[in-house]
N, C-alpha and C positions, 0 to 999 in steps of 0.2 A: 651576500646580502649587504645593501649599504643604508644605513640609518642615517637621515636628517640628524641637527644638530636639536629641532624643532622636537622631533620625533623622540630622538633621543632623552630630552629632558621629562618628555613625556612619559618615558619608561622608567628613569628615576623615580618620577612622581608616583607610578604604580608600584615600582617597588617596598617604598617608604608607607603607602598606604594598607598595605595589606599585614594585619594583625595577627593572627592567626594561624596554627599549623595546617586545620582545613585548609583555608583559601590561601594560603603561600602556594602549598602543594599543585593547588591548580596550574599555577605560574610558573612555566621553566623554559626563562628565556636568558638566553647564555650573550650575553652580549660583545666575548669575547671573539664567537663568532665569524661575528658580520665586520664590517668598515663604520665609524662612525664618520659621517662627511663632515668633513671643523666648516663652522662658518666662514667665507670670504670678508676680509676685511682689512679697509686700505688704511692705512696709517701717514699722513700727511702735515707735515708740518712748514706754516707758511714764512717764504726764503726770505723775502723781503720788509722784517720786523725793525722797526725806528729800534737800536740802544739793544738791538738782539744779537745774541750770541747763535751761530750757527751750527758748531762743534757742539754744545751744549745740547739743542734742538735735537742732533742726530742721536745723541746719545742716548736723550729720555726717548726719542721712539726705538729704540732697538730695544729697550728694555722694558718699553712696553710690548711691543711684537713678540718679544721672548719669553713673557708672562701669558698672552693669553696664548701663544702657541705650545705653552708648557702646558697648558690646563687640558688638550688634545681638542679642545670646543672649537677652536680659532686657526682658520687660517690667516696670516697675516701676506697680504701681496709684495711681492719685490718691487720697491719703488722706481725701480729702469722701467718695468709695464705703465705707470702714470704717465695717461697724457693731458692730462690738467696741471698747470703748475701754476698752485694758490699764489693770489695777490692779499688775499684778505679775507679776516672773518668776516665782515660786515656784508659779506653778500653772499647769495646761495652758491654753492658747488654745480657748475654744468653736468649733472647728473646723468645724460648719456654718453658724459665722455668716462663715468665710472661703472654704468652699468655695463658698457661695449668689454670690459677689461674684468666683468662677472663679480664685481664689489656691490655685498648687501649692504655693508654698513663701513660708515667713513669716518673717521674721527682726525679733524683738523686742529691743528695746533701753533699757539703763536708764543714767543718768548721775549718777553719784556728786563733788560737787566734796571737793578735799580740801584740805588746806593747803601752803603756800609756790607757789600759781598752777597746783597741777596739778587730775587729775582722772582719774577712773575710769571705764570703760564694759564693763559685763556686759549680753555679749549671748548670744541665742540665735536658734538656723536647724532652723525645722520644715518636717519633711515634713507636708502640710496635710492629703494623699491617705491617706499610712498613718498619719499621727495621731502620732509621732512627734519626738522632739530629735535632730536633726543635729550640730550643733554645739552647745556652749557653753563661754564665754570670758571672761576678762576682762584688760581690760588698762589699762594708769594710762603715764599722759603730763602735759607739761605742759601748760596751756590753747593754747598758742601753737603747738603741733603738730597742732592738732584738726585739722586736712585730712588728716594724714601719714595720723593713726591710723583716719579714714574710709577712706583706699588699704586699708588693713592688713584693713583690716574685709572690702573690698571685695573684695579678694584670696582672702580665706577662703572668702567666701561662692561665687565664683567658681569656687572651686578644688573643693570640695565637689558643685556640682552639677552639674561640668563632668567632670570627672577630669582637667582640665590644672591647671598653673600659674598662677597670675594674675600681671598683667602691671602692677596699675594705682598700684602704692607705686612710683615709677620716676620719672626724671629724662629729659631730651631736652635736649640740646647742640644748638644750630646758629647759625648768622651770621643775627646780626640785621641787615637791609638798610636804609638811609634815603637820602632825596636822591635826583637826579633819575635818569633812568637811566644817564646818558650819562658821570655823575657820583656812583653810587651808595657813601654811606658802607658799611663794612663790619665789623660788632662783634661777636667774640665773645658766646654767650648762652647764657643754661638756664633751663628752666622744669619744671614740673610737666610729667607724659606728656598731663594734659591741657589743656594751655597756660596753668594758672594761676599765677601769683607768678612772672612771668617776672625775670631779673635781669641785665645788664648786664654782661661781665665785663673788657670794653677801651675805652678811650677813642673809637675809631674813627680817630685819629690814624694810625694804620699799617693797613694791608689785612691780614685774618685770614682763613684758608681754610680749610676741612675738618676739623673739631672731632672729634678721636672718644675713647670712656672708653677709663678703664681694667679690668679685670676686675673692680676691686673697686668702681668708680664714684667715687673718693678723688679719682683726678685724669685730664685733659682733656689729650694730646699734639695742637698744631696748628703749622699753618704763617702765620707773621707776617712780612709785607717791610716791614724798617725798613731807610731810606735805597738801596729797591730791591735790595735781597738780601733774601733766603729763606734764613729760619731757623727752625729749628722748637723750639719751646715745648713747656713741661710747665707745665699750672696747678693747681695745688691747691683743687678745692673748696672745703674746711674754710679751711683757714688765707691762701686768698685768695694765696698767695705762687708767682711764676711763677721758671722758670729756663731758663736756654738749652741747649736737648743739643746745638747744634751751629750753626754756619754750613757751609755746603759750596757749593764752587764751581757756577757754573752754577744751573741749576734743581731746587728739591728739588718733589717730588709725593707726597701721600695717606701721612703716617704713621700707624701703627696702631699697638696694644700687641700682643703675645702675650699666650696666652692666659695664664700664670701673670705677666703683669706685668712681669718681668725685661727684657725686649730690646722697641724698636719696629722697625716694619719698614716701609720706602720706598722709591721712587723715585730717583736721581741722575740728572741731565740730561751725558749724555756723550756731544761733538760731536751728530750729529745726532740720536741716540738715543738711548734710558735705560736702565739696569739696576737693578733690584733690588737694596736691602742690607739687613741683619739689623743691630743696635747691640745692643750688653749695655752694658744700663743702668749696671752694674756698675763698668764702665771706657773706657766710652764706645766699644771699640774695634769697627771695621766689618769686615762678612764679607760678601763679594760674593758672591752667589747665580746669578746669569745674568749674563753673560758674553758679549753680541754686540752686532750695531748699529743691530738695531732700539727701536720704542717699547714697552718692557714697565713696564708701570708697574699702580698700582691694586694690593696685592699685599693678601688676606687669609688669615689665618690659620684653619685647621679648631679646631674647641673641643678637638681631645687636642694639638693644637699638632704631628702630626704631619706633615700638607700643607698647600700654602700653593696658593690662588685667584689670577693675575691675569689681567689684559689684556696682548696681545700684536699686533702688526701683523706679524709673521714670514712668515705667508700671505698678507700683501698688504691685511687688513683689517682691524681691530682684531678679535680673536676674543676668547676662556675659555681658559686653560690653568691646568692641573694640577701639580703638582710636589711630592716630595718636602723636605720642609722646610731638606734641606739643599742644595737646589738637583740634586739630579739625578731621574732620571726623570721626562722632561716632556712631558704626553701632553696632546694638545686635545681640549676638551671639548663647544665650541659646533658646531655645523653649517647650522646653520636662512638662512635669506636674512637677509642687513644686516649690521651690524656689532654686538658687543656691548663692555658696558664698566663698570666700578665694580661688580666681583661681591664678594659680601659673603655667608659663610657662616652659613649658620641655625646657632645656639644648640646645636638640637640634633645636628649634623655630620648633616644627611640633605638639606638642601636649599641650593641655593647663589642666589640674589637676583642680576638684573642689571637694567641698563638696555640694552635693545635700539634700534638704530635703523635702519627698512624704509621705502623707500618716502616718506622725509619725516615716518613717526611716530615718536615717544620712545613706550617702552614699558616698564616693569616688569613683569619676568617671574621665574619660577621655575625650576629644574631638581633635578634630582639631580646630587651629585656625580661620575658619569661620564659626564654631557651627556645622559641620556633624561629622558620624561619633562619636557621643556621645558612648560610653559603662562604663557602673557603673562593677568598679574593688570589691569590698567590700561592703557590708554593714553589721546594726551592731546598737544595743543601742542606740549611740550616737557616731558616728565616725567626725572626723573635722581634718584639717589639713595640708592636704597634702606639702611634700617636696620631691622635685625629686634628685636622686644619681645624679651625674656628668654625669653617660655614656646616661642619660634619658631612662633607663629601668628597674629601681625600684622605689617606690615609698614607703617614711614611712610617718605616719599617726598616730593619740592616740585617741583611742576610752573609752568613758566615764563608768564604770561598776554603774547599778543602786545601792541603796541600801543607808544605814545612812554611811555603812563604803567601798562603793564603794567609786573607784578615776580613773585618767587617767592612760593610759599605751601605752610605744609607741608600732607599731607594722611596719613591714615592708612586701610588696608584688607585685609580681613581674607584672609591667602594662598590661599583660596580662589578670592579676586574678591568677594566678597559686602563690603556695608556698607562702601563708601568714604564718608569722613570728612573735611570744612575741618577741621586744628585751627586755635584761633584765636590768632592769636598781634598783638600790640600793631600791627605794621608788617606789608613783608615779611620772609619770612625764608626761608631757605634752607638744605641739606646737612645734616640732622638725624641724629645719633648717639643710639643709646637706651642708658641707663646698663642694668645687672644692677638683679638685686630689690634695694630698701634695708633690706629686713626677712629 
């Protein structure tokens, strides 16, 4: 079976709309299947630009080509198949010398250099079919952001013949892994969403756990055992400068931001169990949320910041539960065989991300927030993790490889099931947090 790119987004659309354990059930359509066909589409940028850089021009289209051909939506054409070669935007594209070569969509590019190291790029995004400008744009950066402003590009073009969001101007936090296993260093890190210009952000001196943004991507709350206590960190992207929110007795687990930034939200290790607490950044002070003596931990917050996601062993297994963000009304949301753990709400408050574990498999799956509508996106060795893009329709994840010299690795895939993804990153690496758009 091969599915349109058209088709396909149409079956996202039914997926996401359907409420419901009745009417989900109705619906079992495995998408993993079939083929989805990527869109054709020619990426062309024009040779002959007054004070333009040509090296520069190749480069933003290869990473743009590599972004929507990462997304599996997009084919991008090998530019040796062009037999048009652009003189200029100010006039239309000979559209049957791109339709003859199967290009739906064209997106032409000129590059302007300008003074004190920056630079301009006016582009344009045609429909090739109806003959048409989609887009057109222009935007000026410094020379040294040329990747950022490929995302930006990329995003547009994305967004436009998708009708989502694009996901690809973004950042990804996770622990960078080195040394043996037995003996595994463990470093704070961030990279581009597509694993390029990764950066190093701790010494490895101290063990670093669970990196996650903040709403506005500025800064990084994580957990760091210096001299074997847990403490949990705020780091500043920009200005590189960390500070302490806290030491707290016992074991701290999984802080998080709210959604407007103000308060984190985690785990306390108390006697045998955990509970839940809220912090206002404000003035540091703690509001305990749940209140017993089991292991509740993993706690996420919904994007209106009205309910909170965690884990809970209360029925004997690690399950999902639900709750009102001030901690009352607590209703369970998992059901299925195994145990579930690390749920993390979709962006767009419709679907909630766990990792499952049945029978000896790690699983990353999907639900709706009142527990229907479960579907397991991956499995896998040892799969954990999950973090969702910004638009809420990918999802990256690090799955464990067995062995003395296996390690983690992050991977990405699209909440369908469709188009799983190695990202490549230097080493192993592990527990990936995806920042908001940067643009």
């Amino acid at each position: 079976m091969e599915i349109s790119i058209r088709n396909y987004l149409f079956l996202i659309l039914i997926l996401f709309s359907f409420q419901t354990n009745e009417t989900f059930a109705a619906l079992e359509i495995d998408v993993t299947e079939g083929n989805i066909k990527p869109l054709p589409i020619a990426i062309s940028f024009v040779s002959n630009s007054q004070n333009g850089d040509s090296d520069l021009g190749i480069n933003i289209s290869k990473v743009i080509a590599s972004d929507l051909a990462g997304s599996g939506l997009f084919y991008p054409i090998n530019p040796k198949a062009f037999l048009e070669e652009l003189v200029s935007l100010d006039t239309k594209p000979n559209f049957n010398s791109w339709r003859v070569i199967n290009t739906e969509s064209l997106l032409t590019a000129q590059i302007y250099q300008k003074e004190n190291d920056m630079f301009k790029i006016h582009y344009k995004l045609w429909d090739v079919v109806a003959e048409k400008a989609l887009i057109e744009q222009e935007l000026s950066t410094s020379n040294s952001k040329w990747r950022s402003v490929s995302h930006v590009v990329a995003d547009a073009v994305y967004a436009r013949l998708t009708g989502e969001s694009g996901y690809f101007d973004t950042k990804v936090a996770f622990i960078a892994e080195s040394g043996s296993k037995i003996n595994r260093i463990k470093r704070l890190a961030i990279m581009d969403q597509d694993g390029y210009r990764p950066r190093l952000l701790t010494t490895g001196k101290d063990l670093v756990l669970t990196p996650r943004f903040s709403p506005n991507s500025e800064d990084l709350v994580y957990l760091s055992y210096r001299n074997g206590q847990p403490q949990v960190y705020i780091y500043n992207v920009d200005s590189d400068q960390t500070y302490v929110v806290g030491a707290f007795p016992g074991m701290t687990f999984a802080p998080r931001f709210s959604p407007d930034g103000m308060k984190i939200i985690m785990s306390l290790q108390e006697g045998v169990g955990s509970n839940i607490y809220e912090m206002d950044l404000s003035d540091f002070k703690k509001r305990r949320l749940t209140n017993t003596p089991d292991i509740n931990t993993a706690p996420s917050y919904s994007p209106d910041g009205k309910n909170l996601v965690f884990e809970s062993d209360k029925s004997g297994t690690q399950q999902l539960y639900v709750m009102d963000s001030n901690g009352q009304n607590v209703r369970r949301i998992s059901y299925g065989k195994g145990s579930y753990s690390t749920p993390v709400w979709s962006p767009r408050g419709d679907y909630i991300a766990f990792t499952k574990i049945s029978k000896g498999r790690f699983m990353i799956g999907v639900m709706f927030a009142d527990g229907s509508g479960e579907r397991i996106i991956t499995d896998g060795f040892h799969n954990e993790g999950p973090t969702w893009a910004p638009n809420g329709r990918v999802l990256m994840f690090f799955r464990e490889s067995p062995g003395e010299k296996g390690g983690a690795m992050i991977y990405s895939v699209d909440v369908t099931g469709y188009n799983e993804r190695l990202i490549d990153t230097p080493g192993f690496a592990s527990d990936p947090s995806w920042s908001a758009l940067l643009h």
